[in-house]
KESEPA-913072 format. One record per residue: x, y, z of N, C-alpha, C, CB in turn. Coordinates in steps of 0.05 Angstrom, whole numbers, plus 5000, padded with zeros to 4 digits. Glycine has a CB too. Layout:
% KESEPA-913072
XYZXYZXYZXYZ...
This chain:
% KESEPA-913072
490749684759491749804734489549804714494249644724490150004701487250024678487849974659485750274671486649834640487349704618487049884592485749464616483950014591483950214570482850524582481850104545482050674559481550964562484151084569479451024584483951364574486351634573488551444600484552094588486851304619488651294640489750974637487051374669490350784619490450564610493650564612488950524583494150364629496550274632498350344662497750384609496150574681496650744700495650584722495651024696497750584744496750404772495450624799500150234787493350554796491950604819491850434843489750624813491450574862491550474903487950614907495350784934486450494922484350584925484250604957482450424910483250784960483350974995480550885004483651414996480850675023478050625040476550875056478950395064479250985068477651235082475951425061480051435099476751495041475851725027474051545000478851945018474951254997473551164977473251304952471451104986476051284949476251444917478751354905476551814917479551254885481951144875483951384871481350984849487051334874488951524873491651354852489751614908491551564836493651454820496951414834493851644797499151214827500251174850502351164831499450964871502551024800504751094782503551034756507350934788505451124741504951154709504550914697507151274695505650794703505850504693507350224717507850554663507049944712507849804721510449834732507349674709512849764710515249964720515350084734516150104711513950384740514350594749512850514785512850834728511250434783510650244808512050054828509250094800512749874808514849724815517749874837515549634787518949984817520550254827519650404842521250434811518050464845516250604880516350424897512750674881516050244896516150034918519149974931515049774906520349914908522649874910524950034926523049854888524350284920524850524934523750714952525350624922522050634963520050664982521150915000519550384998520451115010521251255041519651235064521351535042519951325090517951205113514651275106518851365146514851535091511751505087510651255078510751695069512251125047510951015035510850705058512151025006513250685069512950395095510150485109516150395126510450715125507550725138504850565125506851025138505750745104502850685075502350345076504350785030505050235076504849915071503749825098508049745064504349865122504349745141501149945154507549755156500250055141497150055156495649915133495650395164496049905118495149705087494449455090497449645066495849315112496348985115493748935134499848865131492548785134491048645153491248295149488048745150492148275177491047965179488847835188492347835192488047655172484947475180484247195190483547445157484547145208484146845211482046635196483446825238482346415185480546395162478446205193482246195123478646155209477546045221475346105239478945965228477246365255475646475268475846775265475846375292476146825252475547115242476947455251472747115248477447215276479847545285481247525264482447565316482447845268483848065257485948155270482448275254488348235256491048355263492048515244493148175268492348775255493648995244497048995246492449235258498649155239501249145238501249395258502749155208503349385277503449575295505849755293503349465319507949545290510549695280512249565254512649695307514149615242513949595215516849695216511549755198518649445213521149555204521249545180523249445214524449645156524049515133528549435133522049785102527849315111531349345114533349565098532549055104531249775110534150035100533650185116534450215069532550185141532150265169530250435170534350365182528050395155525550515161524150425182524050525142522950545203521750445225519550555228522950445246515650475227514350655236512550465248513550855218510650665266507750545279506150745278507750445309503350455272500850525263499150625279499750335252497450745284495650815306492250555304494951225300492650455318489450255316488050305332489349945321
């Protein structure tokens, strides 16, 4: 979220692939409420988002499939 200038108060998601930040809602609220109400795109979105790290040994785990509880179901391609 940005604190000042024209875009101050507005939540950004930043895209590894394209490495460019994308505005995602107007404000906190309005974020919040995106989440909250989510459709399978936005589950997809969450569930290639996640990585797990072992703090030990360093493997990695992706999320493969991704239920939610209002019967969204998707899988990720790794």
């Amino acid at each position: 979220m940005t604190t000042n200038g024209e875009c101050a108060g507005q939540v950004f998601e930043f895209d590894h692939n394209g490495d460019a930040f994308t505005r995602a809602a107007d404000d906190l609220v309005d974020d919040v409420q995106r989440l909250l109400h989510r459709d399978r795109q936005a589950v997809a979105n969450i569930a290639s988002h996640i990585r797990l790290i072992d703090k030990t040994t360093g493997a990695q785990w992706w999320i493969l499939k991704m239920n939610d509880n209002q019967g969204h179901r998707v899988r990720t391609d790794v």
